[in-house]
C-alpha positions in Angstrom: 0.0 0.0 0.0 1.4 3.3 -0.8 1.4 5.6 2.4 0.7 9.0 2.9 1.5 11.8 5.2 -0.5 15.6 5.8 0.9 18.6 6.7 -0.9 19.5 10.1 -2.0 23.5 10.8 -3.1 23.7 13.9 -5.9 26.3 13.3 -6.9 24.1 10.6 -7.6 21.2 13.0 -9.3 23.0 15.6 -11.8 23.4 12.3 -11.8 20.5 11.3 -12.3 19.0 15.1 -15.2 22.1 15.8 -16.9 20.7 12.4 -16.6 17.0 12.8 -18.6 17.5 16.6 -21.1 19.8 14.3 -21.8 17.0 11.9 -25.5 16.7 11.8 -26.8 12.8 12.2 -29.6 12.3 9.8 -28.7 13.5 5.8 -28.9 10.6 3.8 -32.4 9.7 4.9 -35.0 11.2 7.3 -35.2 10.2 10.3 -37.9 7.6 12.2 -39.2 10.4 14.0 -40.2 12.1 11.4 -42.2 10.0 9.9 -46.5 9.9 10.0 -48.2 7.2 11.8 -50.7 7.7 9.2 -48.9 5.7 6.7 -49.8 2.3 7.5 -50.4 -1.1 5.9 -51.8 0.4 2.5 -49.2 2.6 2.1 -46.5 -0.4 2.4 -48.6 -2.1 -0.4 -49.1 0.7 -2.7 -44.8 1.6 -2.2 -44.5 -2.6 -3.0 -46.4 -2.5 -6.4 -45.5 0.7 -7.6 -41.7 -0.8 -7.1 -42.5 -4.2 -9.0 -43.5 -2.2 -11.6 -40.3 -0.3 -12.0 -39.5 -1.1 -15.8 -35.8 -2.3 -14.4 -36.4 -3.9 -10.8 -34.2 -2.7 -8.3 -32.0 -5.2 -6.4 -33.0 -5.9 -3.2 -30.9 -5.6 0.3 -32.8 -7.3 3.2 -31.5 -6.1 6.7 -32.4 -8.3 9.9 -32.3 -7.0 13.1 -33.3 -7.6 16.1 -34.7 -3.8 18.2 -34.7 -3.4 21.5 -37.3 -5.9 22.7 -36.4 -8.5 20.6 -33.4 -9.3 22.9 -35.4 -10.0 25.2 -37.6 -12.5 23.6 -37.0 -16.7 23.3 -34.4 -16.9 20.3 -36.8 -19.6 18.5 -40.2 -17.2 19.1 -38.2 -14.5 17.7 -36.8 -16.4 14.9 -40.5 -17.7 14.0 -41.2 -13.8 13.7 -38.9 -13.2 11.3 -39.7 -16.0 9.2 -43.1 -15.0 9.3 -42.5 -11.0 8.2 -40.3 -12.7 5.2 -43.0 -14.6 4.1 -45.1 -11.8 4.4 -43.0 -9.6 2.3 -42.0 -12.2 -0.1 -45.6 -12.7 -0.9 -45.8 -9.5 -1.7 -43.0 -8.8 -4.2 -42.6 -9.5 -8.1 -41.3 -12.7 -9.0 -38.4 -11.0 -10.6 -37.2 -9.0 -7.7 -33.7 -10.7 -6.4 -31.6 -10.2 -3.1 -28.5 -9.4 -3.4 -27.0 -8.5 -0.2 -28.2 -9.0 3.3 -27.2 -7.5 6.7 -27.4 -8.9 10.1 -27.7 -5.6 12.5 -26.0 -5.4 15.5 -26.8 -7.2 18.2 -29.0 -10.3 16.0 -26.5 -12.5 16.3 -26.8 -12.7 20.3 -30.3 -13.0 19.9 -30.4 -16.1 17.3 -27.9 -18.7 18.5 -26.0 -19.8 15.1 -28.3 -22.8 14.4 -31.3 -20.6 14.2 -29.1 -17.7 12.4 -28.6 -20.5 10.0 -32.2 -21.2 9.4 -33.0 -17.6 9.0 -30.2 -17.3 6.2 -31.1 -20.6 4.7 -34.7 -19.6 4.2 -34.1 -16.4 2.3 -33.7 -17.9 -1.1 -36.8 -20.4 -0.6 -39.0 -16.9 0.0 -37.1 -14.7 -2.8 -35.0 -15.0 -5.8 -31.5 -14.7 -4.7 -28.4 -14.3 -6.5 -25.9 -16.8 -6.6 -23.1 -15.5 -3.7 -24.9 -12.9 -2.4 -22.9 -10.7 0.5 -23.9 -11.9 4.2 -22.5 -9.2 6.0 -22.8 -10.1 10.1 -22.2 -6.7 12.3 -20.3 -7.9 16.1 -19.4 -6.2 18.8 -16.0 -5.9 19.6 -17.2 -7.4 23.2 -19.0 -10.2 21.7 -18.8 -13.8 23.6 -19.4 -15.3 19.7 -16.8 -16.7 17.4 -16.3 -15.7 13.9 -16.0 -19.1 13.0 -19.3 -20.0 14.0 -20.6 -17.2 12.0 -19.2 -18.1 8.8 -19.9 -21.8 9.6 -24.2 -20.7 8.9 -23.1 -18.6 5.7 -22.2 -15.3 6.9 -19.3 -14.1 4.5 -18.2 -10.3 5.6 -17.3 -9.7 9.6 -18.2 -6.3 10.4 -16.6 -6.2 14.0 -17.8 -2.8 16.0 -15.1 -1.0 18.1 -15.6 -1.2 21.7 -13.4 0.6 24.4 -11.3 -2.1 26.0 -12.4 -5.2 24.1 -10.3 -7.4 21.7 -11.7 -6.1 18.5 -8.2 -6.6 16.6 -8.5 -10.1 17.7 -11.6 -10.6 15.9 -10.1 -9.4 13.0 -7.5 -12.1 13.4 -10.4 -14.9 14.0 -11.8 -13.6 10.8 -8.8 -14.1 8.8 -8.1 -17.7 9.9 -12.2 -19.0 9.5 -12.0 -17.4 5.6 -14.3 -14.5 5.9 -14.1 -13.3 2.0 -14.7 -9.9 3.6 -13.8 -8.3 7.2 -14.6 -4.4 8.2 -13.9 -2.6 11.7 -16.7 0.1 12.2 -15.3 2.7 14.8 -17.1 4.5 17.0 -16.7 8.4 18.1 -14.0 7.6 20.5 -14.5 9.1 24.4 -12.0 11.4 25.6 -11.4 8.5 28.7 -10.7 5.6 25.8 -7.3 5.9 25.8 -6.7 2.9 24.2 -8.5 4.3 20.9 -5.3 4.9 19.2 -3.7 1.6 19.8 -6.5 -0.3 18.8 -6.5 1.4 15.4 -2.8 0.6 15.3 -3.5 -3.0 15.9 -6.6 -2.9 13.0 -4.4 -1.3 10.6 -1.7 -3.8 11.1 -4.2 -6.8 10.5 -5.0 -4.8 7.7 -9.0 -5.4 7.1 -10.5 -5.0 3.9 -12.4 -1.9 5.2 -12.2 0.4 8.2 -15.7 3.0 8.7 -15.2 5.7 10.5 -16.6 7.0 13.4 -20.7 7.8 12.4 -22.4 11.0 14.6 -25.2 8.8 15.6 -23.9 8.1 19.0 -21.6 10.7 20.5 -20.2 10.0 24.0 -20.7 12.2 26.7 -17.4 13.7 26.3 -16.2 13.1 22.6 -12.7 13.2 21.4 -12.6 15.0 18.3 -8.7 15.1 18.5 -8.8 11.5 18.3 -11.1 10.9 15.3 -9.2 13.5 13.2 -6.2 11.5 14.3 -8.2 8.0 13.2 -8.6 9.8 9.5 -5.2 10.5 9.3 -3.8 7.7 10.7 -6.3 5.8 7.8 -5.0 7.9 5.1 -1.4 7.7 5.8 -1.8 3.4 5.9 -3.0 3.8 2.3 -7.0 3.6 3.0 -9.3 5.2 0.1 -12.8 6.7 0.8 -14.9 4.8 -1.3 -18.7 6.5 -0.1 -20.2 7.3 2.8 -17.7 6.3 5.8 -16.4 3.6 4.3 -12.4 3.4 3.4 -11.1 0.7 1.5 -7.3 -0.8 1.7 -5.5 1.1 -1.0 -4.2 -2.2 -3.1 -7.7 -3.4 -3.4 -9.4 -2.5 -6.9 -12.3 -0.1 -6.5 -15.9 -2.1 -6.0 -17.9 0.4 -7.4 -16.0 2.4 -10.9 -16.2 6.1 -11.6 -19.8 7.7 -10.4 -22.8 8.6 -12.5 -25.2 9.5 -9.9 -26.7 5.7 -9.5 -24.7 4.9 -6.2 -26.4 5.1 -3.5 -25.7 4.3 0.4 -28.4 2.3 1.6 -30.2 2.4 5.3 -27.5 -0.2 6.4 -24.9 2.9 5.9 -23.2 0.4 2.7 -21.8 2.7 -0.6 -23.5 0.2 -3.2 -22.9 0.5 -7.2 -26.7 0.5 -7.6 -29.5 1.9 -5.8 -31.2 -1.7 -4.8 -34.8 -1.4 -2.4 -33.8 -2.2 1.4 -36.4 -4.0 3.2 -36.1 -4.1 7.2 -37.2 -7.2 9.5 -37.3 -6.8 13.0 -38.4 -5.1 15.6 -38.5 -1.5 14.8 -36.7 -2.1 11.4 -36.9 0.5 9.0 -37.1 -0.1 5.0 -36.6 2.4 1.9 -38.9 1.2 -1.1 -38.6 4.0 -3.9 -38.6 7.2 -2.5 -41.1 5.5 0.0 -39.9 4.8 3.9 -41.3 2.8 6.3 -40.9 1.6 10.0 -42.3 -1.6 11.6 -43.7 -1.4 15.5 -41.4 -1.5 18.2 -43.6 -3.3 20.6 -43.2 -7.1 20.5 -46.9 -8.1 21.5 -48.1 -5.4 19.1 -45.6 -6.9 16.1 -46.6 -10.8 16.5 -50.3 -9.9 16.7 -50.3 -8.1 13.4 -47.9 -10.7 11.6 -50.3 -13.3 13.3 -52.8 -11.6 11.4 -51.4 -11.4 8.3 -50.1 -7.4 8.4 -46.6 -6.9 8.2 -47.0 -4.6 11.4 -46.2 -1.0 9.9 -45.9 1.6 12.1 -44.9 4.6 10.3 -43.6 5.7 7.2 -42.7 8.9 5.2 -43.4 9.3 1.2 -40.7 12.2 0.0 -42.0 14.7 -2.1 -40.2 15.7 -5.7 -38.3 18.6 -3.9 -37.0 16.2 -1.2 -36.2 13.3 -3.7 -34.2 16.0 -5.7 -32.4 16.9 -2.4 -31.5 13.5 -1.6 -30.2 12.8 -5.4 -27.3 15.4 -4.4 -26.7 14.5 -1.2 -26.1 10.6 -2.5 -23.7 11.9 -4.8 -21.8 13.6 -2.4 -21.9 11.1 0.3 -20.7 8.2 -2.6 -19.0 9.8 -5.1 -17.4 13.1 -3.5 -18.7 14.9 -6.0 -21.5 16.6 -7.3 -21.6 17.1 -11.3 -24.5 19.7 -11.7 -25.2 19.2 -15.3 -25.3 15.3 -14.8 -28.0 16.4 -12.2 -30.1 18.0 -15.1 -29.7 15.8 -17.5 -31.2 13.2 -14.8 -33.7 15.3 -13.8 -34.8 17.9 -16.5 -34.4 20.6 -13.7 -31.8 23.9 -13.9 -29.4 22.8 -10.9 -28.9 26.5 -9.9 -32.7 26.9 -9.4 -33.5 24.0 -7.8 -31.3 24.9 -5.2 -30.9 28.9 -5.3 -31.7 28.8 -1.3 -29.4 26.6 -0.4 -26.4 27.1 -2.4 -25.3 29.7 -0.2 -24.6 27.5 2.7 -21.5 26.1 1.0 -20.0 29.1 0.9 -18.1 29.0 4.6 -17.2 25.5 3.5 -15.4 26.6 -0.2 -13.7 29.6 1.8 -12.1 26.9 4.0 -10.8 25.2 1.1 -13.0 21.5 2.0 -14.7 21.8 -1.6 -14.5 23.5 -5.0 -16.2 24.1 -7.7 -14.4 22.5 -11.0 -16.4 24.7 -13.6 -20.2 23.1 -12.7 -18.2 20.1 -10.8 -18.4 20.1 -7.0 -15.5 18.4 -6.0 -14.4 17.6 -2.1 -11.0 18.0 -0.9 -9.6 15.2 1.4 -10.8 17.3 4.4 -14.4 17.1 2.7 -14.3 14.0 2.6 -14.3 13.5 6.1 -17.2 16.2 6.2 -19.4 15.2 3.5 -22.3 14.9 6.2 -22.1 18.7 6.4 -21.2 18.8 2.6 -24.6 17.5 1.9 -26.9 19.2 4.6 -26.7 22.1 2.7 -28.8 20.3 0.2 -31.3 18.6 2.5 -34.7 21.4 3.8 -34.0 22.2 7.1 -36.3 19.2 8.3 -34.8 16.8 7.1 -31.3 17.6 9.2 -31.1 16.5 12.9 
């Protein structure tokens, strides 16, 4: 890997550190609170059938998770839920829609012991059409009493191991290697200002060299963050050879990029995954939430309330959210900034039929503290991020997004 080093101004860090603490949480997508308990179960069927009839059907991701109250529930009552909600879906969807990825959330594979983590996987392609080695991607906490090799053993083929203060995350990494995971990420968190062990952790990652290392999402800050350290994490990243490949993911630098030069169609999905294609991502679990379209949905978060409605045949949806032209527009740009870095105006219009500079005539103004700071340029009708943007492309893209939509 070829490495890199930076230049470090301090008056440009205590910038970059103010910003990264500023980051807002919700861009890509609006958040659950947002949406209208109004949308219920015909909603989710109207969003279904107007997608089957999409004249090229969109891949689909399915992500399995398990909520809060689902940890608490018998693993083979709660596995008999999920089977239940995929026959439910499955019923529902065009013969022709196929999965091609699906995600395990954090914290479902404590609640399904392997065996019944194997018969969820295992019944995916008897509900749907599935492609033939489709990415199982398995998120574990660093902490976590499990064994990667009992994970890949059911048919889970990409660790994602999340960074814990003071557990043997590294060592998972190392696991990962030795059981034949095609794939292994580390996902770290905002680090604490009392984790003082960040740093050395990352030192051990980077020397097992993962696939991919995410960094650090503003979703969970600790009570006293360390910004200092997770500018440190970026550099220390960039300098090992790592390449930002969309959202927060960075890939090893001698690995050939997964997804080519950007024309607007990659898309990060609800999971947080950079994907070549926009695919459909359908939730299952307690409180899981789904994109269909431009159509999002969330499923209850009450356990009783969940089984009685799949009992009855209702796939239990709670809420959902349906985004207006102006919004989808919005979230167009801020998908190409998030994926590709970049933001090529007059591919927007010839996408859209819409004038760029009008469409966004109120909010074009709110880059301007950003391109005085040197974190993005305009190449002619190009927006292009510097490596700093990069790092920032949450606030890159907010700037896109109505003022609702950030939080």
């Amino acid at each position: 890997m070829c490495a890199m080093s930076f230049h470090v101004d301090e008056s440009e860090d205590t910038a970059l550190q103010a910003a990264l603490l500023r980051q807002p949480r919700h861009v890509l997508f609006p958040a659950a609170d947002q949406f209208s308990t109004g949308f219920g179960e015909s909603g989710w069927r109207a969003a279904v059938r107007a997608s089957n009839e999409h004249l090229i059907p969109r891949g689909l991701t399915l992500g399995f998770q398990a909520g809060r109250g689902g940890r608490d529930v018998p693993p083979q009552a709660y596995l008999d839920m999920l089977l239940l909600a995929l026959q439910l879906q499955a019923d529902a969807l065009a013969e022709d829609r196929e999965v091609v990825a699906m995600v395990l959330q954090l914290g479902l594979a404590e609640t399904l012991p392997p065996p019944q983590l194997g018969q969820l996987l295992d019944a995916v392609p008897q509900h749907l059409r599935t492609v033939a080695r489709p990415q199982v991607e398995v998120r574990l906490d660093a902490g976590s009493a499990l064994s990667p090799a009992q994970l890949r053993a059911v048919g889970c083929t990409r660790l994602n191991v999340i960074d814990r203060a003071d557990a043997p995350g590294p060592t998972l990494l190392v696991q990962a290697r030795q059981v034949g995971f095609t794939a292994r990420y580390y996902q770290l968190r905002v680090p604490a200002c009392e984790d003082t062990g960040f740093i050395e952790r990352l030192h051990e990652v980077l020397a097992e060299a993962p696939e991919r290392i995410l960094l650090p999402a503003p979703c969970a800050l600790p009570q006293r963050p360390s910004a200092a350290h997770w500018l440190q994490a970026w550099r220390l990243l960039r300098d090992a050879g790592y390449e930002p490949i969309g959202g927060d993911h960075y890939q090893r630098g001698d690995l050939p990029n997964p997804h080519g030069p950007g024309d607007g169609q990659r898309h990060c999905d609800l999971a947080g995954v950079p994907r070549r294609d926009r695919s459909d991502f359908i939730g299952l679990g307690l409180s899981a939430c789904s994109q269909i379209g431009e159509v999002f949905y969330r499923l209850e978060d009450e356990l009783g309330e969940w089984r009685a409605r799949l009992q009855s045949g209702h796939m239990g949806v709670a809420a959902g959210l349906i985004l207006s032209e102006d919004e989808r527009l919005a979230a167009e740009v801020a998908q190409s900034i998030a994926c590709d870095h970049a933001l090529d105006a007059a591919a927007f219009e010839w996408r859209n039929d819409e004038p760029f500079e009008e469409c966004f005539a109120e909010q074009l103004p709110a880059l301007s503290p950003l391109l005085a700071r040197g974190w993005a340029q305009w190449d002619a009708r190009v927006l292009r991020l510097a490596e700093e943007g990069r790092l920032l492309w949450r606030m890159m893209a907010s700037c896109f997004r109505p003022a609702a939509a950030i939080a």
